[in-house]
C-alpha positions as CSV (number, residue, x, y, z in Angstrom):
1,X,129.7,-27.7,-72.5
2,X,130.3,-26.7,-69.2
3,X,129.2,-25.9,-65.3
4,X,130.5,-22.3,-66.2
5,X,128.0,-21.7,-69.4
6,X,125.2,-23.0,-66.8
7,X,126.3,-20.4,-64.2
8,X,126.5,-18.1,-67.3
9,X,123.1,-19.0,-68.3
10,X,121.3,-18.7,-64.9
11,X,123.2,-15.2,-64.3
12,X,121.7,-14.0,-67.5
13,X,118.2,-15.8,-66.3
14,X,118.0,-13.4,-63.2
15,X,118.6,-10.0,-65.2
16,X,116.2,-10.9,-68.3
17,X,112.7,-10.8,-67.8
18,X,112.1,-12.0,-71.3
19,X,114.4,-15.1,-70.5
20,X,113.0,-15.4,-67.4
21,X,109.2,-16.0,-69.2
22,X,110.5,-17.9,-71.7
23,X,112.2,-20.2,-68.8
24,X,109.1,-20.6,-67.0
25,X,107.4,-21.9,-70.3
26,X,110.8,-24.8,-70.4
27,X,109.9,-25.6,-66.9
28,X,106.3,-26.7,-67.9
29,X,107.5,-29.2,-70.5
30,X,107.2,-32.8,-69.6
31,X,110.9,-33.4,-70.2
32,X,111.6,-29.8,-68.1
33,X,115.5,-30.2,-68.1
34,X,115.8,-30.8,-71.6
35,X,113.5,-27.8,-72.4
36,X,115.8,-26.0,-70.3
37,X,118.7,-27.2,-71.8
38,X,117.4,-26.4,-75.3
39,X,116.3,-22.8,-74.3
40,X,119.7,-21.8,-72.9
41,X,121.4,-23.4,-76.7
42,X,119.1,-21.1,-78.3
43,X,120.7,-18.4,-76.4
44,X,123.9,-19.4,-77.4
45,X,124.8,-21.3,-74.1
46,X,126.3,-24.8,-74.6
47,X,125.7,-27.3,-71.7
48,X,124.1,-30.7,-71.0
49,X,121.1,-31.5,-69.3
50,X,123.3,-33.7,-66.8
51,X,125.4,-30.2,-66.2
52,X,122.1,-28.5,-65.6
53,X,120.9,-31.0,-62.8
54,X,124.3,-30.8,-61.2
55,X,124.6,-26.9,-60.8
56,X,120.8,-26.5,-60.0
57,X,121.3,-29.8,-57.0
58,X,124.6,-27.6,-56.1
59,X,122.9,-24.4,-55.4
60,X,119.9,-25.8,-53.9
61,X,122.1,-27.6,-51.6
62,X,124.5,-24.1,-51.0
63,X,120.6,-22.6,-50.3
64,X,119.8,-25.6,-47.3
65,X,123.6,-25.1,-45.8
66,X,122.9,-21.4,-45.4
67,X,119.5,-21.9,-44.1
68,X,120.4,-24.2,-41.4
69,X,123.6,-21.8,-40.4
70,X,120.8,-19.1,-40.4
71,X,121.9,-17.1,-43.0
72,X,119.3,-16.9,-45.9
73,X,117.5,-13.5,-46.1
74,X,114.0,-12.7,-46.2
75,X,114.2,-12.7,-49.9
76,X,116.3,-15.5,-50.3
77,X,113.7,-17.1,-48.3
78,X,110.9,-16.6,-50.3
79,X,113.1,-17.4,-53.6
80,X,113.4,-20.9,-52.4
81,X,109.8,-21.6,-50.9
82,X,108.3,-20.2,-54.1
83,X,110.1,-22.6,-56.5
């Protein structure tokens, strides 16, 4: 279990449109970070629900730096006011 297999995991998220569905359907679940964590094990990647909420609070907060030092793009924009 690691930060790295989450990074792993989210990398593969953002090339896969299959994964990409089937992580949309985790993030309806009432327990959303488990689902996640679940889907990614069934994928063969092995990390906690705790590592999870760490990387995701980590990138959203890299996201808010660059926005405030102006340096998001259009598309980043829109990646971060859509969900």
């Amino acid at each position: 279990m690691s930060i790295a297999a989450v990074q792993e995991f989210l990398g593969k998220v953002s090339e896969d449109q299959a994964l990409q569905k089937d992580l949309a359907k985790a993030l309806e679940a009432e327990n959303d970070r488990q689902a996640v964590t679940d889907l990614a094990k069934s994928k063969g990647y092995d990390f906690s629900s705790e590592e999870l909420a760490a990387e995701v609070e980590r990138r959203q907060q890299e996201v808010a730096n660059r926005q405030e030092a102006g340096e998001l793009n259009d598309e980043e924009l829109e990646a971060v006011a859509g969900g």
